[in-house]
Every structure is written in structure tokens, then in C-alpha cells.
C-alpha positions as CSV (number, residue, x, y, z in Angstrom):
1,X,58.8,-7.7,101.5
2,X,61.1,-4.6,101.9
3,X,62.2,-4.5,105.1
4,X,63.7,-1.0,106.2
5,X,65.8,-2.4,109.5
6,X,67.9,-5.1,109.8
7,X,66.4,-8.2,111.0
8,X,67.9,-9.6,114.6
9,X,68.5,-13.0,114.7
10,X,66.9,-13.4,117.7
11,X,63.2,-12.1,117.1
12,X,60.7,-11.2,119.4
13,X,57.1,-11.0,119.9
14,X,57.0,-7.8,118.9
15,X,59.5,-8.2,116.0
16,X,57.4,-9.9,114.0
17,X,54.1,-8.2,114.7
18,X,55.8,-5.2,113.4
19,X,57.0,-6.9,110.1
20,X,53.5,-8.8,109.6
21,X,51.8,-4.8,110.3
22,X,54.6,-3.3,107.9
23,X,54.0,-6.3,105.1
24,X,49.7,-5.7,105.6
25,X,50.1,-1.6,104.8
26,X,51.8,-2.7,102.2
27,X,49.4,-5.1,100.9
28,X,46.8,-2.8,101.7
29,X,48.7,-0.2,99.6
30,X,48.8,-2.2,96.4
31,X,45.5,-3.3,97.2
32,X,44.0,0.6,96.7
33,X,46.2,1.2,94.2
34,X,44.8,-1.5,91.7
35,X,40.9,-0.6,93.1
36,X,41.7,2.6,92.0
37,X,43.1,2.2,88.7
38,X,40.1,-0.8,87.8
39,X,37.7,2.0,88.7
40,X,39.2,4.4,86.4
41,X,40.3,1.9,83.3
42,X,36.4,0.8,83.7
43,X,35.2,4.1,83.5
44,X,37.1,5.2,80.6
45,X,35.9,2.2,79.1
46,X,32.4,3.2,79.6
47,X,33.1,6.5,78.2
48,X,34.3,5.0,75.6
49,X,31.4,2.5,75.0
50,X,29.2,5.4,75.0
51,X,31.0,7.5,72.7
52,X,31.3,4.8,69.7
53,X,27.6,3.7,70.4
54,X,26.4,7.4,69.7
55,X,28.5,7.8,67.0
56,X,27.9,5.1,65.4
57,X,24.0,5.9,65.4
58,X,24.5,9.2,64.6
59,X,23.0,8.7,60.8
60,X,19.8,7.0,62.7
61,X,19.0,9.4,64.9
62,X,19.2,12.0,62.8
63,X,17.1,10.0,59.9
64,X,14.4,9.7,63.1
65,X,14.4,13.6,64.1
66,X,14.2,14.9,60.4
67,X,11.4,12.1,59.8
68,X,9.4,13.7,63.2
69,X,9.8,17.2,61.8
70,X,8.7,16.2,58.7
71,X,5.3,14.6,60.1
72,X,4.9,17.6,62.1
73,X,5.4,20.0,59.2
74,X,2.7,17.8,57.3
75,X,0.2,17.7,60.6
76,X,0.3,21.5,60.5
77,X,-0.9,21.8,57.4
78,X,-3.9,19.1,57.4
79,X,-4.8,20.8,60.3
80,X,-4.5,23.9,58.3
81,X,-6.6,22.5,55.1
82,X,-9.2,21.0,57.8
83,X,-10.0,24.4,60.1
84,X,-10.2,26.0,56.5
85,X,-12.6,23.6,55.4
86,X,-15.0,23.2,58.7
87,X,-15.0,27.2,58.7
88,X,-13.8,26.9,62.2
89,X,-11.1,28.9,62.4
90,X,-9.7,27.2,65.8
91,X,-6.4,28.2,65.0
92,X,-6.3,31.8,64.5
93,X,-8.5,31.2,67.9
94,X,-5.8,29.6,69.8
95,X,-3.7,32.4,69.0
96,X,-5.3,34.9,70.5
């Protein structure tokens, strides 16, 4: 409790109401202060979850999105072999 005035020995009423307001904006005060700074340290800490969680499967996704282009590169050209083979020519089709 800082108190900016000297204290009378004789205190009123009013006296302490206005030490007991002075002490809550205080409280109230540190209060925000360490709300704020939770919010913050737990969102850097979220940040920071997602950052090592991507990194870390990095090699995976990767391995997944060169394992889809390879399948699609393969499904083109069994698609490819097959419109040859039916004589349907639905590709060159579709291209028009």
C-alpha cells in the first residue's frame, strides 16, 4: 500500500474510503497488468507450438504431397493408355 498523503491520526469516514478506493485501483492495476501479460506469454506459446509442430512434420507432408503428385502423374497416363485403347478419344474432347 503506497500511500501518497500522510495519514491523520484521527481518520474519518471518508479517509478510509479514499485509501480502500486508492488500494482497489491499484489492485485492479496489477490485476490487468498480469491478464495482459498471461494473454500474451500464452499466445507466444501457441505460436510457438505451432511452429515446432509444422516443422517438425515438415519431411511428412512433403513425403504426402510428392506421393499425391506422383499418383496423379500415373492416373494421367492410364487414362491416357485407356482412351487410346477404347478409341474414344475423350480427352482430346474435353479439350476442345
Amino acid at each position: 500500500m503506497k500511500n501518497q498523503r500522510k495519514i491523520r491520526p484521527n481518520l474519518t469516514n471518508y479517509d478510509v474510503i479514499e485509501i480502500l478506493q486508492q488500494e482497489l485501483r491499484e489492485a485492479e492495476k496489477r490485476i490487468v497488468q498480469r491478464t495482459i501479460i498471461a494473454m500474451l506469454a500464452a499466445l507466444f506459446a501457441l505460436g510457438l507450438f505451432i511452429f515446432v509442430f509444422v516443422s517438425s512434420h515438415e519431411a511428412t507432408i512433403k513425403n504426402y504431397a510428392a506421393e499425391a503428385m506422383k499418383k496423379a502423374f500415373e492416373t494421367e497416363r492410364v487414362i491416357h493408355i485407356i482412351d487410346e485403347a477404347a478409341g474414344t478419344n475423350f480427352l482430346e474432347k474435353s479439350k476442345e
